[in-house]
Residue frames relative to the residue before (quaternion, step in Angstrom):
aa qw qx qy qz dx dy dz
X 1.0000 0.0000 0.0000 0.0000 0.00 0.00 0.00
X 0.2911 -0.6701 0.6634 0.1614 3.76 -1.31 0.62
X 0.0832 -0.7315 0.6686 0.1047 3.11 -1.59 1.04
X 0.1917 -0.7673 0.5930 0.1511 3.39 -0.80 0.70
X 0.1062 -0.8364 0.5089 -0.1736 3.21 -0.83 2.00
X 0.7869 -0.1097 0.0506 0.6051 3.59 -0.18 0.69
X 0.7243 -0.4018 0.3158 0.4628 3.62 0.71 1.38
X 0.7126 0.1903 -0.3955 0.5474 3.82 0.54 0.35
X 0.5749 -0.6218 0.5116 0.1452 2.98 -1.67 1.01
X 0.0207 0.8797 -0.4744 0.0269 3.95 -0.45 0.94
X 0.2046 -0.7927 0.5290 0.2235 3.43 -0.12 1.40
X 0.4642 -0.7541 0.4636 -0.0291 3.48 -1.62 1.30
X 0.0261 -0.8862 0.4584 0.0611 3.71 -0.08 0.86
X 0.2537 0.8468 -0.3278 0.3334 3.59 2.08 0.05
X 0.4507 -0.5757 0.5689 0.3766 4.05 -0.64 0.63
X 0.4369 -0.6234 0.5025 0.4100 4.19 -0.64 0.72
X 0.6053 0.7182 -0.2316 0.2531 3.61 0.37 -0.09
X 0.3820 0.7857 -0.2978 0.3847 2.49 3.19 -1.82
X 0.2209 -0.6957 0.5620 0.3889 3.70 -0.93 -0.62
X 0.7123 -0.5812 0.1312 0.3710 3.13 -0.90 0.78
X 0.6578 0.5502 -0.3137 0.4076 3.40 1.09 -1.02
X 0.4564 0.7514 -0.2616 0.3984 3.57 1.23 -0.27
X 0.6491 0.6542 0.0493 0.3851 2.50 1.30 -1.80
X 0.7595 0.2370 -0.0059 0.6058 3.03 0.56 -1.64
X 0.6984 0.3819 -0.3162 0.5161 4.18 0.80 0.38
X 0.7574 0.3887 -0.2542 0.4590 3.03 0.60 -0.85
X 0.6457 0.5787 -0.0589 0.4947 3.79 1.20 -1.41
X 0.7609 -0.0321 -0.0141 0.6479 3.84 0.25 -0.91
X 0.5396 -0.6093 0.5240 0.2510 4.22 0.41 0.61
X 0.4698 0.5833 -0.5349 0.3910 3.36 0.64 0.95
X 0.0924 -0.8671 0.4885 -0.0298 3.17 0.20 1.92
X 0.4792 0.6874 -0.4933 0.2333 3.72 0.68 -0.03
X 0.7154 0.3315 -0.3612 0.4979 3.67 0.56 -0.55
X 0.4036 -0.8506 0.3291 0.0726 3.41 -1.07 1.03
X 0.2932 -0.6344 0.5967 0.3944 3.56 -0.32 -0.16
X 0.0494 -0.6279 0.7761 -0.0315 3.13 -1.75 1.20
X 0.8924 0.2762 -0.0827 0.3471 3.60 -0.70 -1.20
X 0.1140 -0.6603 0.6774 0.3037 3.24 0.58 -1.91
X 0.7931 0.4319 -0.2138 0.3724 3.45 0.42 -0.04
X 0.3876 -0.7425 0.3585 0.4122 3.60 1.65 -0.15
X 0.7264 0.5457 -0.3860 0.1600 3.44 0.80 0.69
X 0.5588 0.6275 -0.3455 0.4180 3.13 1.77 0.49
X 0.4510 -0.7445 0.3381 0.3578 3.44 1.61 0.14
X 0.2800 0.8838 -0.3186 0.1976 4.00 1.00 0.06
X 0.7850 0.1755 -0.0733 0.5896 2.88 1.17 -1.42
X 0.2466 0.7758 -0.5589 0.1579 3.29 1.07 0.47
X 0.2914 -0.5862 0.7503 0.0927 3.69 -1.61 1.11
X 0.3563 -0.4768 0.7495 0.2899 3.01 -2.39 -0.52
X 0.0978 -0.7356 0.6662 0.0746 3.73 -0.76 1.09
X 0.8295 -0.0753 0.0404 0.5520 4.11 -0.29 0.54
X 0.6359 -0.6081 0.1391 0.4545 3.32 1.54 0.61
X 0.7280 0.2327 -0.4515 0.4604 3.32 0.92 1.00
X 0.8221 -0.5371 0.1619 0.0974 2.80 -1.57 0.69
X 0.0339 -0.8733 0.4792 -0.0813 3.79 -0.07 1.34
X 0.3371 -0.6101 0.6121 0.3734 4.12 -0.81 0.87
X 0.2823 -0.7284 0.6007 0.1703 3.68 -0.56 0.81
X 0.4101 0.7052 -0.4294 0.3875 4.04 1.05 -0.21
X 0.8557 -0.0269 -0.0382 0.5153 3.35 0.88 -0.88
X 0.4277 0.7117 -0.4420 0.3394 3.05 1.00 1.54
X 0.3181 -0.7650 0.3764 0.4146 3.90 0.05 1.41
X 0.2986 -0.7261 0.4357 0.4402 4.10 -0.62 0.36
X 0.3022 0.5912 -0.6275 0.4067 3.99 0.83 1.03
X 0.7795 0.4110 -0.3736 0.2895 3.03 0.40 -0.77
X 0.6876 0.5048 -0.3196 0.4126 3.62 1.14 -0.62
X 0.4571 0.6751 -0.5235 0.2474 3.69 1.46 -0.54
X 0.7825 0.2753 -0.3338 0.4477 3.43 -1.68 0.57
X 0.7196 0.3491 -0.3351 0.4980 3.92 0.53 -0.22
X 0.4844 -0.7407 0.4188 0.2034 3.23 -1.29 0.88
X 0.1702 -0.8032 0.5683 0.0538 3.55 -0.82 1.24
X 0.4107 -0.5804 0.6877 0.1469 3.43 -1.94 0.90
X 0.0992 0.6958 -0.7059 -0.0881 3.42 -1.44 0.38
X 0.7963 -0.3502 0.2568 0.4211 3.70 -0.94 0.12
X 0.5607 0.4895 -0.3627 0.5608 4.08 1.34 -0.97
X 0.8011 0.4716 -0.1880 0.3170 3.57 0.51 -0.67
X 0.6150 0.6507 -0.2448 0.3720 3.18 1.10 -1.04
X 0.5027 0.3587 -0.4928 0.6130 4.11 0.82 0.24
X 0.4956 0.4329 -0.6756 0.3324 4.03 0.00 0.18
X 0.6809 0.5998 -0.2146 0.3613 3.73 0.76 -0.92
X 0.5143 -0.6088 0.4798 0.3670 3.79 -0.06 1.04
X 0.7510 0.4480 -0.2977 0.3830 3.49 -0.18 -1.44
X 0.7417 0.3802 -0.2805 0.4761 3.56 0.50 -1.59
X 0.4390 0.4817 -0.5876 0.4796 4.20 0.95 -0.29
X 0.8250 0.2462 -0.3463 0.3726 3.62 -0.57 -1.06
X 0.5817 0.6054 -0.4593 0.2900 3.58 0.86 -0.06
X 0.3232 0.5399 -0.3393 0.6993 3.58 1.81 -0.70
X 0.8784 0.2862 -0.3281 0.1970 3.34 -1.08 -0.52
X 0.6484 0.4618 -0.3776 0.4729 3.09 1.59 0.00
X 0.6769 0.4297 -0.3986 0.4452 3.41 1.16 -0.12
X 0.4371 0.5608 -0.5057 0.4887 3.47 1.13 0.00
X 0.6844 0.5183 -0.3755 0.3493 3.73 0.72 -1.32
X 0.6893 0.4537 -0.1485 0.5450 3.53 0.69 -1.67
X 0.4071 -0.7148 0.5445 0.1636 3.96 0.60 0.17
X 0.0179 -0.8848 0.4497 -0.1205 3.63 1.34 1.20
X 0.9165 0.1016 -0.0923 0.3759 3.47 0.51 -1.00
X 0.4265 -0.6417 0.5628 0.2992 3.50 -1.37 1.25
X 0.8739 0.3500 0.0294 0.3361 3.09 -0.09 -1.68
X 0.2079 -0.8752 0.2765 0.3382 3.39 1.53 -1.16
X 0.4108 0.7790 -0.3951 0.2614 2.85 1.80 -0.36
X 0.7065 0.5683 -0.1029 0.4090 3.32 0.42 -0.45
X 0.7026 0.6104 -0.2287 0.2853 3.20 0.94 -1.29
X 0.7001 0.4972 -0.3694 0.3553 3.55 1.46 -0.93
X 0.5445 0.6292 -0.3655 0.4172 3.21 1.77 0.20
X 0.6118 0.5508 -0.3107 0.4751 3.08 1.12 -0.73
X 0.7597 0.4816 -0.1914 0.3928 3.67 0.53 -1.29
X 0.5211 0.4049 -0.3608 0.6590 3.69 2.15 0.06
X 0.5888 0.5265 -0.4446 0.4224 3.87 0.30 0.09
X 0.6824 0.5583 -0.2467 0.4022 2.91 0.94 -1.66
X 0.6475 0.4339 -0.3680 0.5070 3.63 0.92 -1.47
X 0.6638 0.5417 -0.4358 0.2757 3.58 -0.26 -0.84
X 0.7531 0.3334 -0.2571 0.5056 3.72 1.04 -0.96
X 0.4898 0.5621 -0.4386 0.5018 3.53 1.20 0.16
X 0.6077 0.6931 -0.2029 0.3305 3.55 1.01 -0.77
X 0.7195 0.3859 -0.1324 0.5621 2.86 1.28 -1.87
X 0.8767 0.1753 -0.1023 0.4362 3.47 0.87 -1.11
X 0.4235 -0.7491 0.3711 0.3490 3.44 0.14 0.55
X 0.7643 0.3795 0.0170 0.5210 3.44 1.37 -1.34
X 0.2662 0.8464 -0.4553 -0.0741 3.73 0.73 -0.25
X 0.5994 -0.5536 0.5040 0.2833 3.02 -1.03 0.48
X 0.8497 -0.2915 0.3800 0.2205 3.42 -1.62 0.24
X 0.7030 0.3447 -0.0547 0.6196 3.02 0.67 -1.66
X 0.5160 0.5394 -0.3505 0.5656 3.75 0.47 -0.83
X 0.7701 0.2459 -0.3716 0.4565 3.89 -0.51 -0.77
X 0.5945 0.5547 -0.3880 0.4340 4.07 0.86 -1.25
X 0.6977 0.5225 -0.2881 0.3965 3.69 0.71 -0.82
X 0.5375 0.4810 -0.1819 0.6683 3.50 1.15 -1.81
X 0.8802 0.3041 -0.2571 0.2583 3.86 -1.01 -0.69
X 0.1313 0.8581 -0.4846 0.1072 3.65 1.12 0.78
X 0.5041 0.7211 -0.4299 0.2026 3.41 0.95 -1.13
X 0.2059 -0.8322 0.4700 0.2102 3.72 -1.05 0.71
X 0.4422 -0.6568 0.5995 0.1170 3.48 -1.43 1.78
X 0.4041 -0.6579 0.6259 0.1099 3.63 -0.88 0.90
X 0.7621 0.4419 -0.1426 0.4513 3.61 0.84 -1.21
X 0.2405 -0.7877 0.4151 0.3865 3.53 1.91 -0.55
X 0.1569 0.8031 -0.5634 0.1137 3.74 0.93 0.73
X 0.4246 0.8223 -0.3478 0.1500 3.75 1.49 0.13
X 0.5248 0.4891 -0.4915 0.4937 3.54 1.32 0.18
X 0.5871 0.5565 -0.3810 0.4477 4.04 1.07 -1.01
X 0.6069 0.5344 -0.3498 0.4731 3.64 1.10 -0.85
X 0.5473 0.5385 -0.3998 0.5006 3.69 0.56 -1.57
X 0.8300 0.2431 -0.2709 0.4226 3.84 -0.56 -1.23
X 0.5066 0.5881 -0.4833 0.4049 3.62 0.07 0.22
X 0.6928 0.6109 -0.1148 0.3656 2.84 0.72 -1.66
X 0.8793 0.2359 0.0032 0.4137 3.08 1.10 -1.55
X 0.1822 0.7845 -0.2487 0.5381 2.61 2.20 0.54
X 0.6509 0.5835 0.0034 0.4856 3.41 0.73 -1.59
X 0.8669 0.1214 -0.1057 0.4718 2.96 -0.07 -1.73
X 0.6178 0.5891 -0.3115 0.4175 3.60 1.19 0.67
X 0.2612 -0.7919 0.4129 0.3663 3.09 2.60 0.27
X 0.4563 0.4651 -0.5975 0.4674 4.55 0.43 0.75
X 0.4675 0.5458 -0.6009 0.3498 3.83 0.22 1.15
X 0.0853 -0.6648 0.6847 0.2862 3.66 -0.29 0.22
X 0.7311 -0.4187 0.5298 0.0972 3.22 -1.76 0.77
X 0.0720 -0.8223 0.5028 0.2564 3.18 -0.48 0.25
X 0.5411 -0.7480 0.3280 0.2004 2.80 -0.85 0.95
X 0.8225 -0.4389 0.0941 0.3493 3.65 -1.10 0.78
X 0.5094 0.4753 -0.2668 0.6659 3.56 1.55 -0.78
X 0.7185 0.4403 -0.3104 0.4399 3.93 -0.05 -0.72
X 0.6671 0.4218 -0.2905 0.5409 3.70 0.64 -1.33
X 0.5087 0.6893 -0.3017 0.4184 4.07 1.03 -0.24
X 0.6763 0.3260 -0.0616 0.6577 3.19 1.14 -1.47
X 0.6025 0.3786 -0.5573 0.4279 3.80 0.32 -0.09
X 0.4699 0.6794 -0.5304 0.1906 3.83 0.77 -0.99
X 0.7117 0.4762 -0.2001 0.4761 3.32 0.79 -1.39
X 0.6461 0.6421 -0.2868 0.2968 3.59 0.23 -0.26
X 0.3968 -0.6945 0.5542 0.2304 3.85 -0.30 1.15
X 0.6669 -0.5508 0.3731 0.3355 3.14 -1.43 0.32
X 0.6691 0.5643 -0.2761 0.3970 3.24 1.33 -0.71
X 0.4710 -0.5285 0.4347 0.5567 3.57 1.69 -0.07
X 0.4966 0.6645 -0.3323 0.4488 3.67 0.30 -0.26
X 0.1764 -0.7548 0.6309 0.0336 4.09 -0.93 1.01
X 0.6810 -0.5892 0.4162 0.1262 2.94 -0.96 1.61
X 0.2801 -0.7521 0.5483 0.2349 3.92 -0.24 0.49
């Protein structure tokens, strides 16, 4: 089977049954999404599957073959998920980071669907669990965004975020 992952095609030797996150970490070294739970409730390894959001821990990867998945290396190709990085770089979102590429695929997906969400919308859509409790830095990002009072960053800035791990932190 072929998975098609951040715009590149990736042929699959996994049992269809593998879950996905397995898959994509263990199978093609795409270590950014994370194990947390094993159970889909801590939001960690959350992906984008056709642009919304899926806990890929308990997701068989038959089911995802032929549709096109995000993971955390990919997700600045994607307008939304660039300014979504740039607000957690801005607001200083992550301690630990463990967490964050889950957070920063939730986040894009409901930015996606709704440009504007509402309150309730982000409390509903942002479930994913922070160990460090970075959840007020999360809240204003979030609402930051979906309140269009982010400025963009601009072309020199969005340059310097390219390089930049999720944890804030530059690759060696």
């Amino acid at each position: 089977m072929e998975l098609v992952i951040n715009g590149k095609t990736y042929p699959v030797e996994s049992d269809a049954d593998t879950p996905l996150l397995w898959v994509i970490r263990d199978e093609l070294g795409l270590t950014g999404t994370k194990y947390g739970c094993g159970i889909a409730q801590c939001g960690a390894c959350s992906v984008l599957v056709d642009g919304e959001v899926m806990r890929s821990c308990v997701t068989p990867v038959q089911g995802v073959a032929g549709r096109h998945i995000t993971t955390i290396e990919g997700i600045e190709a994607d307008d939304v998920g660039r300014q979504v990085v740039a607000a957690w770089v801005e607001h200083q979102v992550p301690q630990c980071g463990y967490c964050q590429s889950g957070q920063v695929m939730a986040a894009t997906s409901l930015l996606r669907a709704t440009a504007h969400p509402t309150d309730d919308q982000i409390a509903a859509t942002m479930t994913n669990l922070c160990r460090c409790g970075t959840y007020n830095a999360i809240h204003a990002a979030v609402h930051d965004l979906a309140r269009g009072t982010f400025a963009t960053a601009s072309a020199a800035d969005a340059d310097g975020l390219a390089g930049l791990a999720i944890d804030g932190s530059r690759p060696s």
